[in-house]
PDBQT receptor file of N, H, CA, C and O in Angstrom, charges set to zero:
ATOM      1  N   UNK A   1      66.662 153.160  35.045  1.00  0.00    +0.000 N 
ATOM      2  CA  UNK A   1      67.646 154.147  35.530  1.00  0.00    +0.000 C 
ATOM      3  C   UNK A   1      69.042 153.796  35.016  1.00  0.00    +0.000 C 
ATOM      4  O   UNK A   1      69.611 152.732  35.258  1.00  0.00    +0.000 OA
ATOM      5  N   UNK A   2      69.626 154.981  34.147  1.00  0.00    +0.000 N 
ATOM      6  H   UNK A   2      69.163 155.845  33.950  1.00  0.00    +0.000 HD
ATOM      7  CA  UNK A   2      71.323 154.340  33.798  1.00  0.00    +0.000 C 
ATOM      8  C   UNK A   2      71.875 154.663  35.062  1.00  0.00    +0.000 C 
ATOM      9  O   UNK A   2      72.963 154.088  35.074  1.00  0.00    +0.000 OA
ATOM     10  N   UNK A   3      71.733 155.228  36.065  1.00  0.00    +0.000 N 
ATOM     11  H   UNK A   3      70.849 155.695  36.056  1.00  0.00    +0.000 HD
ATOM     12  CA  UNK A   3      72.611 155.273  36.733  1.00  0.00    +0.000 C 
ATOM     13  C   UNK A   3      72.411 154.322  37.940  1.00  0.00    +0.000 C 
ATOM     14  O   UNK A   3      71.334 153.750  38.110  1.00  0.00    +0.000 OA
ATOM     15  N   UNK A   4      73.799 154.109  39.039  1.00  0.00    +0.000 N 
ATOM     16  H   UNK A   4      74.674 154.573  38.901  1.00  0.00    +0.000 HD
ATOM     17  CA  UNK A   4      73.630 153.054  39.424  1.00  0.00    +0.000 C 
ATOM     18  C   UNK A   4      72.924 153.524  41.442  1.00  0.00    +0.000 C 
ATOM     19  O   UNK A   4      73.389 154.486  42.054  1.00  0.00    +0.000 OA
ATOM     20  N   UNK A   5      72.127 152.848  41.879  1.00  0.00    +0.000 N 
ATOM     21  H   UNK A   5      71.750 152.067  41.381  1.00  0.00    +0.000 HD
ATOM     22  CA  UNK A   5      71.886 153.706  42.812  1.00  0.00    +0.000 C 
ATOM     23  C   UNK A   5      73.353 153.706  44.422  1.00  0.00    +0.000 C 
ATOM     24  O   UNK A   5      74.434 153.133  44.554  1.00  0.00    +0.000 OA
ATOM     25  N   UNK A   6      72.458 154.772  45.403  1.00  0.00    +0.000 N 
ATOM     26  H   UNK A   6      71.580 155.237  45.296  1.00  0.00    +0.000 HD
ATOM     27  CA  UNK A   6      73.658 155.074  46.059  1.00  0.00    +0.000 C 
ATOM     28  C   UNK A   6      74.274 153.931  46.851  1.00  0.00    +0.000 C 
ATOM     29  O   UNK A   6      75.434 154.019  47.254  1.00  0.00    +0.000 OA
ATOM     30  N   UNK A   7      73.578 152.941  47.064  1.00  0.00    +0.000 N 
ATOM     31  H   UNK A   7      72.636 152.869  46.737  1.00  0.00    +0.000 HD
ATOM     32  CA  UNK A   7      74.046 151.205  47.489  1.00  0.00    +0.000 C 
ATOM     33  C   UNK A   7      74.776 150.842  46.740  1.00  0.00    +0.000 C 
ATOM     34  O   UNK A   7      75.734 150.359  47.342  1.00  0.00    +0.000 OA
ATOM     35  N   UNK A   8      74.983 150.747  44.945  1.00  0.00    +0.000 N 
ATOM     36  H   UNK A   8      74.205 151.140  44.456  1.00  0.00    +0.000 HD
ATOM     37  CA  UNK A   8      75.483 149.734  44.498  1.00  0.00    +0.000 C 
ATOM     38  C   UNK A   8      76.944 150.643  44.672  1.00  0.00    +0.000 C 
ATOM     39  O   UNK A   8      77.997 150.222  45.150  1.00  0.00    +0.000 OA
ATOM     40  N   UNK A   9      76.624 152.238  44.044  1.00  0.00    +0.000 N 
ATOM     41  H   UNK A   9      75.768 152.580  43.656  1.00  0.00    +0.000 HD
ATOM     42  CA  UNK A   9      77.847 153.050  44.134  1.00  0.00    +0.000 C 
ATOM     43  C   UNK A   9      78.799 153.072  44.624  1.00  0.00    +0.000 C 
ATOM     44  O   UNK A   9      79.940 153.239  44.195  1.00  0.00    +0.000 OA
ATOM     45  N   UNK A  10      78.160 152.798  46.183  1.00  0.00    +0.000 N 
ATOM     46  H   UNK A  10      77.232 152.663  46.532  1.00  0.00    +0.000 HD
ATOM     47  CA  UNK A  10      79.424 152.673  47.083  1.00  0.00    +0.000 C 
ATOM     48  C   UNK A  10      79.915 150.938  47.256  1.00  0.00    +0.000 C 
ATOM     49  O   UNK A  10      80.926 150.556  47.845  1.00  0.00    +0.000 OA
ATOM     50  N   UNK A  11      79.135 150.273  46.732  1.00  0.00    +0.000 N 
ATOM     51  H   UNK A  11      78.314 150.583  46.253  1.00  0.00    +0.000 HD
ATOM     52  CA  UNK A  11      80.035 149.018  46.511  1.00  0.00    +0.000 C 
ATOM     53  C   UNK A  11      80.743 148.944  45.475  1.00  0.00    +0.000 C 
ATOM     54  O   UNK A  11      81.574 148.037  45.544  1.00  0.00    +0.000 OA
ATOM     55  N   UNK A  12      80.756 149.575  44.463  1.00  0.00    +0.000 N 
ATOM     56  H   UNK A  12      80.082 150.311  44.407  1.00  0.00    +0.000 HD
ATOM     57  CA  UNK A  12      82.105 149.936  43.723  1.00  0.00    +0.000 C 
ATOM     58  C   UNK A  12      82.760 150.764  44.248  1.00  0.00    +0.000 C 
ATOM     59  O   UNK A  12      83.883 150.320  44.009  1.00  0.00    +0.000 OA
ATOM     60  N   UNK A  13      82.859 151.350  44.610  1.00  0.00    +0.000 N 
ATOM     61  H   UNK A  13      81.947 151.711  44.804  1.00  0.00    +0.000 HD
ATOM     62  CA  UNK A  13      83.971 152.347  45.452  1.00  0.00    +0.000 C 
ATOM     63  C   UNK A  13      84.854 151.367  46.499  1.00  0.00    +0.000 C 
ATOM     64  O   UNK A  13      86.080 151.345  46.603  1.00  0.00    +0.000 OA
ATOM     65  N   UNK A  14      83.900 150.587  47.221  1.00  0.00    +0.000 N 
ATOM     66  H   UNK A  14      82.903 150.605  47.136  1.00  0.00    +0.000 HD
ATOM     67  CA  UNK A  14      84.522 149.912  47.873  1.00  0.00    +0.000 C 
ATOM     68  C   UNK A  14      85.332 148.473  46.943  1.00  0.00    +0.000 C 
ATOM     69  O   UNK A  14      86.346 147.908  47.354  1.00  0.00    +0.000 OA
ATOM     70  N   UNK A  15      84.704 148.159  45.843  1.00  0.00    +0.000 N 
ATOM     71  H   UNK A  15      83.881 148.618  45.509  1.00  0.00    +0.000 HD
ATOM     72  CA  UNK A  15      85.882 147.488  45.494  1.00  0.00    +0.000 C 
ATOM     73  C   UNK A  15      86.845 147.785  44.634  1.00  0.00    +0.000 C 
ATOM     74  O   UNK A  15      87.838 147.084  44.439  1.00  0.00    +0.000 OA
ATOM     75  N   UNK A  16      86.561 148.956  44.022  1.00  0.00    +0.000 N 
ATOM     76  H   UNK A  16      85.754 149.525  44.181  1.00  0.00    +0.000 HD
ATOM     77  CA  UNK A  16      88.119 150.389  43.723  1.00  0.00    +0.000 C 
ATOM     78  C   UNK A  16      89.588 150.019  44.829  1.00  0.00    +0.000 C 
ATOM     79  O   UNK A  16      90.765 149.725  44.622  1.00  0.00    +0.000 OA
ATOM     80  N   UNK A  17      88.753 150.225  46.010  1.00  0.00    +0.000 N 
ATOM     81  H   UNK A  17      87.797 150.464  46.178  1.00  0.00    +0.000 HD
ATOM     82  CA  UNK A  17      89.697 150.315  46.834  1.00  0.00    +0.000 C 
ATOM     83  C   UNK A  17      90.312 149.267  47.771  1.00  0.00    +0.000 C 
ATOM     84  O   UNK A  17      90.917 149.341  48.841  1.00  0.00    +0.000 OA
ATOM     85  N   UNK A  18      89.991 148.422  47.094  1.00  0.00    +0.000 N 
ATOM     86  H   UNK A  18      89.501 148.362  46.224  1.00  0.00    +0.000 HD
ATOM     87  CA  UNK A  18      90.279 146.793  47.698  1.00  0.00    +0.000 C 
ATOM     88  C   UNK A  18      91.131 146.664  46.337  1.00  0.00    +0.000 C 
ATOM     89  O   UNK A  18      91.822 145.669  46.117  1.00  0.00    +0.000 OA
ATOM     90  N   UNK A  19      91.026 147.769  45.419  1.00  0.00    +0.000 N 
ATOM     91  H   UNK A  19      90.464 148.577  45.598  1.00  0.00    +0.000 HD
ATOM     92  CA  UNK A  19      92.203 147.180  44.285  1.00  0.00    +0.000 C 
ATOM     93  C   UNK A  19      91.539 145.988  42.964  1.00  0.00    +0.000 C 
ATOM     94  O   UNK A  19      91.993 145.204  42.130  1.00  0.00    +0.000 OA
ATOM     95  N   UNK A  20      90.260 146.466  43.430  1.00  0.00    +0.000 N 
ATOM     96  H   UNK A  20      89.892 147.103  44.107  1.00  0.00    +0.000 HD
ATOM     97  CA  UNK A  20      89.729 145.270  41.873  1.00  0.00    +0.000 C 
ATOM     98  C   UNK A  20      90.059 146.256  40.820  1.00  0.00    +0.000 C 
ATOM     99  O   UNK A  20      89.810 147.460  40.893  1.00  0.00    +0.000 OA
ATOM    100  N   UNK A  21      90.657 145.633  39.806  1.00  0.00    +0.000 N 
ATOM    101  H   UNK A  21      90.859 144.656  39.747  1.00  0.00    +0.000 HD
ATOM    102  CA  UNK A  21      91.028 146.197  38.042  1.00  0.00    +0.000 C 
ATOM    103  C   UNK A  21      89.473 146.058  37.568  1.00  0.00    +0.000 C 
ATOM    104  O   UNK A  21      88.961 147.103  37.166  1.00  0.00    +0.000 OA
ATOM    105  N   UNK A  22      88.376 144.456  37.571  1.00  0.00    +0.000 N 
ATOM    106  H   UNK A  22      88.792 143.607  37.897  1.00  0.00    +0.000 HD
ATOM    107  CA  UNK A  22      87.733 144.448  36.919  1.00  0.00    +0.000 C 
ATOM    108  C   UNK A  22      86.443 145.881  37.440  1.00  0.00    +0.000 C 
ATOM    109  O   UNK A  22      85.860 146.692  36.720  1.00  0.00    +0.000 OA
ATOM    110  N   UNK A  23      86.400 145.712  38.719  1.00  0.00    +0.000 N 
ATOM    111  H   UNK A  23      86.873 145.054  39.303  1.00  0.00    +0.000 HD
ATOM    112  CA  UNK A  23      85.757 147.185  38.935  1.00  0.00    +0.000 C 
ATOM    113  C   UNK A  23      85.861 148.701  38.531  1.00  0.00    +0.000 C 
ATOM    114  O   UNK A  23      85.100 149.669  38.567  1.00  0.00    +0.000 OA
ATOM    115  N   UNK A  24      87.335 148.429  38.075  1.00  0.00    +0.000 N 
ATOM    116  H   UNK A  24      87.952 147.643  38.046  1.00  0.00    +0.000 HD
ATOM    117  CA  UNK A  24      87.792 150.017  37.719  1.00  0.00    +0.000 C 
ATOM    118  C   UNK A  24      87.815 150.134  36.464  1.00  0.00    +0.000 C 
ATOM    119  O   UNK A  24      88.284 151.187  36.033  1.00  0.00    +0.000 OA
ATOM    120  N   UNK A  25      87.291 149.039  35.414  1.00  0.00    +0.000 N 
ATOM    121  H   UNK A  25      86.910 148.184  35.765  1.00  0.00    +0.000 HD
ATOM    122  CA  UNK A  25      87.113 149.001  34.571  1.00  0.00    +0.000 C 
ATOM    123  C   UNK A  25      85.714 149.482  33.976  1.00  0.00    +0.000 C 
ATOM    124  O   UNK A  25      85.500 150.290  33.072  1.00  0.00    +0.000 OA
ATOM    125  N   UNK A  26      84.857 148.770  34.729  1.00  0.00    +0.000 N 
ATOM    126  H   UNK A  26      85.031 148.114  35.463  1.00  0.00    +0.000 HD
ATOM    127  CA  UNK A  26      83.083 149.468  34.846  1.00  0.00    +0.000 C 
ATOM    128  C   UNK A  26      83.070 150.666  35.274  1.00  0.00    +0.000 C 
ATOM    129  O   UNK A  26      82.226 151.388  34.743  1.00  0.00    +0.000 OA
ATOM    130  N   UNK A  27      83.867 151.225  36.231  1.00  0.00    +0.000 N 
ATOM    131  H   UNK A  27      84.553 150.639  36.662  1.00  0.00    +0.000 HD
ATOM    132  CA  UNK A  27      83.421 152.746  36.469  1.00  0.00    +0.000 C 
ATOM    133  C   UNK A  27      84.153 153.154  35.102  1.00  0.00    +0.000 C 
ATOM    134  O   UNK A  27      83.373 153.675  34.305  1.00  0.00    +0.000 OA
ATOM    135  N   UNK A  28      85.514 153.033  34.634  1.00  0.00    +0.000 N 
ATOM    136  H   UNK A  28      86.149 152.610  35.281  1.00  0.00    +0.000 HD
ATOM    137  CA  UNK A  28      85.462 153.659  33.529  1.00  0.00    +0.000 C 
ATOM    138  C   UNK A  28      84.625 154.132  32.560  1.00  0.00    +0.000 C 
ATOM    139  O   UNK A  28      84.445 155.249  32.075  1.00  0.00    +0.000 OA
ATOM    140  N   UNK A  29      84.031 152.777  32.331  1.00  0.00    +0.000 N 
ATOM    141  H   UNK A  29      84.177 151.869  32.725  1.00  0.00    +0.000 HD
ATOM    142  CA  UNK A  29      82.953 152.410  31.168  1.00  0.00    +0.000 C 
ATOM    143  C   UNK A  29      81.791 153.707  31.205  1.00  0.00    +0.000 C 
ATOM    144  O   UNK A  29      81.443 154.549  30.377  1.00  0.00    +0.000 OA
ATOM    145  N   UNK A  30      81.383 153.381  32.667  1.00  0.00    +0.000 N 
ATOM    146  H   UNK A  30      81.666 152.697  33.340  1.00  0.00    +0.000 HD
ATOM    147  CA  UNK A  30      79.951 154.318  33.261  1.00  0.00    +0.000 C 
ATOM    148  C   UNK A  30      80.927 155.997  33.054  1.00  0.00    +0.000 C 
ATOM    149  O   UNK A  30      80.378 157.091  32.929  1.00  0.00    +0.000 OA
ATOM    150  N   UNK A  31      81.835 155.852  33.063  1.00  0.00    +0.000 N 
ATOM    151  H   UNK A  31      82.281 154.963  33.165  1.00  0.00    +0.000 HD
ATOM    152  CA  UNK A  31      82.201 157.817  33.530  1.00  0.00    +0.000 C 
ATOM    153  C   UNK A  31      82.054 158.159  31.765  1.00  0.00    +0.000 C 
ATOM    154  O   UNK A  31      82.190 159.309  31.346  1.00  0.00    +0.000 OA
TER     155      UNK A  31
């Protein structure tokens, strides 16, 4: 599966919003 399921999803979201760069870097990547 490329995509990531709805568990991991929202643990990037949640560390979006805790302000991780290196996280907002992977969703970049994935969008």
């Amino acid at each position: 599966s490329e995509f990531p399921s709805a568990n991991e999803d929202k643990t990037l979201v949640d560390d979006c919003e805790s302000g991780s760069e290196k996280e907002l870097s992977i969703t970049d990547d994935r969008g």
